[in-house]
DRENNU-666689 format. One record per residue (C-alpha): residue number from 1; residue in one letter; y, z, x. Coordinates in nm, 2 decimals. Each point is the difference from the previous one (the first is absolute). Example, Ala and Ser with C-alpha at 12.3 -4.5 7.8 and 13.67 -1.06 7.14 Angstrom:
<rs>
k:1 r:A Y:-0.45 Z:0.78 X:1.23
k:2 r:S Y:0.34 Z:-0.07 X:0.14
</rs>
This chain:
<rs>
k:1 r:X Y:-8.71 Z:4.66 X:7.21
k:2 r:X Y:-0.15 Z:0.34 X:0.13
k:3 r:X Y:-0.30 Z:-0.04 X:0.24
k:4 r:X Y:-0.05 Z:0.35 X:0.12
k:5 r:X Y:-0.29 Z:0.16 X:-0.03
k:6 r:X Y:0.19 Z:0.37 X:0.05
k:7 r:X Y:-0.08 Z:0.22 X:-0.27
k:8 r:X Y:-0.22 Z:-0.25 X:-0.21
k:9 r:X Y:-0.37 Z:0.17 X:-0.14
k:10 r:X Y:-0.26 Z:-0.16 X:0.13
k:11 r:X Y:-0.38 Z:0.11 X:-0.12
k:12 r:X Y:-0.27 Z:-0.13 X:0.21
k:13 r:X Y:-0.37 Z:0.03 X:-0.11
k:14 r:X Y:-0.22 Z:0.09 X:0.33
k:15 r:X Y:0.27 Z:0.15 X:0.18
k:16 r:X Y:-0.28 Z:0.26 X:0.22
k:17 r:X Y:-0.11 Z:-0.31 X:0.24
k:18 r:X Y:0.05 Z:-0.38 X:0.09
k:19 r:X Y:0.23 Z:-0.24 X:-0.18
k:20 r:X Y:0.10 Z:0.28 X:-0.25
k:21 r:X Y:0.12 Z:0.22 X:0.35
k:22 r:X Y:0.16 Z:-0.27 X:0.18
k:23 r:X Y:0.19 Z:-0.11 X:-0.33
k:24 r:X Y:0.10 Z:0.37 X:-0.05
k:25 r:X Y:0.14 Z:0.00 X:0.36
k:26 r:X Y:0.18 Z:-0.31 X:-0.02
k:27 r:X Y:0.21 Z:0.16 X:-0.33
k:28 r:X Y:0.08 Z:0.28 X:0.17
k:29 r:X Y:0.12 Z:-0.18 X:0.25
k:30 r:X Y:0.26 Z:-0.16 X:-0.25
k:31 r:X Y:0.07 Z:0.40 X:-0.15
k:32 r:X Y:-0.18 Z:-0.09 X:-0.28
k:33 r:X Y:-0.17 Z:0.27 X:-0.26
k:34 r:X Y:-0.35 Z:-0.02 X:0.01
k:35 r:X Y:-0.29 Z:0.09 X:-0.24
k:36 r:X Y:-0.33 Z:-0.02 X:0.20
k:37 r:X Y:-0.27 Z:0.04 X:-0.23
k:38 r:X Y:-0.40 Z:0.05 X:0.12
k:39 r:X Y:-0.31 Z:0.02 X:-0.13
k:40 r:X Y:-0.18 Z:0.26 X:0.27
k:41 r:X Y:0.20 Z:0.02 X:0.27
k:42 r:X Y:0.25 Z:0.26 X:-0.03
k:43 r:X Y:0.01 Z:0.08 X:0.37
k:44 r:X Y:0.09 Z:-0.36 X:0.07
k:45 r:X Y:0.21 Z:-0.06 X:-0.28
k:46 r:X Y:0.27 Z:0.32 X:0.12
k:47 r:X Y:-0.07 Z:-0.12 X:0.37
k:48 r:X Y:0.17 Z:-0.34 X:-0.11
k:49 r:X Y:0.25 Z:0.19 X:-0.24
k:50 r:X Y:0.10 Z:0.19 X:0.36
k:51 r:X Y:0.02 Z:-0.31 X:0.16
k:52 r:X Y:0.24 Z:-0.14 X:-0.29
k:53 r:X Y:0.23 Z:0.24 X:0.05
k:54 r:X Y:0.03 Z:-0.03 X:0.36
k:55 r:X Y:0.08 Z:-0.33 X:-0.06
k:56 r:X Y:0.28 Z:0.07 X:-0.19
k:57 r:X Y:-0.11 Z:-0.05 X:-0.40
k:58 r:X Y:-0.15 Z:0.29 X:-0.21
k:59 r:X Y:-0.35 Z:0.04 X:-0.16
k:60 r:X Y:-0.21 Z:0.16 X:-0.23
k:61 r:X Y:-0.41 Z:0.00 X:-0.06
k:62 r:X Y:-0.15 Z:-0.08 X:-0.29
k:63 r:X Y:-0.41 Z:0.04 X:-0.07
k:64 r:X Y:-0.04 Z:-0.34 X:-0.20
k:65 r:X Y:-0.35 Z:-0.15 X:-0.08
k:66 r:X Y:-0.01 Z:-0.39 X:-0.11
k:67 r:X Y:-0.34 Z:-0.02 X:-0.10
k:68 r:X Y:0.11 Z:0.28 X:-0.27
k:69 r:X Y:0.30 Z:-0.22 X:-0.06
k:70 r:X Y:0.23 Z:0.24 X:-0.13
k:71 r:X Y:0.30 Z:-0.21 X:0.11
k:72 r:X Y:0.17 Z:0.02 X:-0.34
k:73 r:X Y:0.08 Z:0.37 X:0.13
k:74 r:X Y:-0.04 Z:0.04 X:0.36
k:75 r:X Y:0.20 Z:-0.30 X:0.11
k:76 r:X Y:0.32 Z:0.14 X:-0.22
k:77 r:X Y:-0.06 Z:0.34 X:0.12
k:78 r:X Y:0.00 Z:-0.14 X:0.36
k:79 r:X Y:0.35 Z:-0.15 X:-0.06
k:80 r:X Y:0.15 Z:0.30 X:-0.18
k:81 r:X Y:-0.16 Z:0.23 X:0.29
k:82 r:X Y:0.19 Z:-0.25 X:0.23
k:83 r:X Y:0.30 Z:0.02 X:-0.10
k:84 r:X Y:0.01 Z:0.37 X:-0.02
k:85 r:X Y:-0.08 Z:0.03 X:0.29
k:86 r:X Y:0.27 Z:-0.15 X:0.15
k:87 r:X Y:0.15 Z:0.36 X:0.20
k:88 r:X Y:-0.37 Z:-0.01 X:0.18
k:89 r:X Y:-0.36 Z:-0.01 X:0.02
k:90 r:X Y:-0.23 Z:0.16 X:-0.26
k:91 r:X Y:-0.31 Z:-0.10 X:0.17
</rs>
């Protein structure tokens, strides 16, 4: 059974700051491809993205708003973008 984390997507809602950032870190750590979406935070949303890839993963930003709850397209989009972006970041 495969248990690595290496190359898997990985979308993470309030990525900019806190438990979303620290996840973030954590998959980059483990070369993971990261979707980071935020609300407002753009600056601290391509700070982590940064901080992903110096861990190791790769990452891209997303501007995603639950309260508009738009998941049944954003979320998709985030995973698509993801995997794209798998030669780099397009933060």
């Amino acid at each position: 059974m495969e248990t690595s984390l290496a190359d898997r997507v990985v979308v993470i809602t309030g990525g900019s700051s806190g438990i979303g950032r620290a996840t973030a870190r954590a998959f980059g750590r483990e070369r993971s491809r990261v979707a980071l979406t935020y609300r407002t935070n753009l600056k601290g949303a391509k700070s982590c993205a940064e901080e992903v890839e110096t861990a190791g993963g790769t990452a891209i930003t997303l501007p995603f708003d639950g309260a508009a709850l738009t998941c049944s397209s954003t979320v998709p989009a985030a995973v698509t973008g993801t995997r794209r972006g798998a030669a780099g970041s397009r933060t």
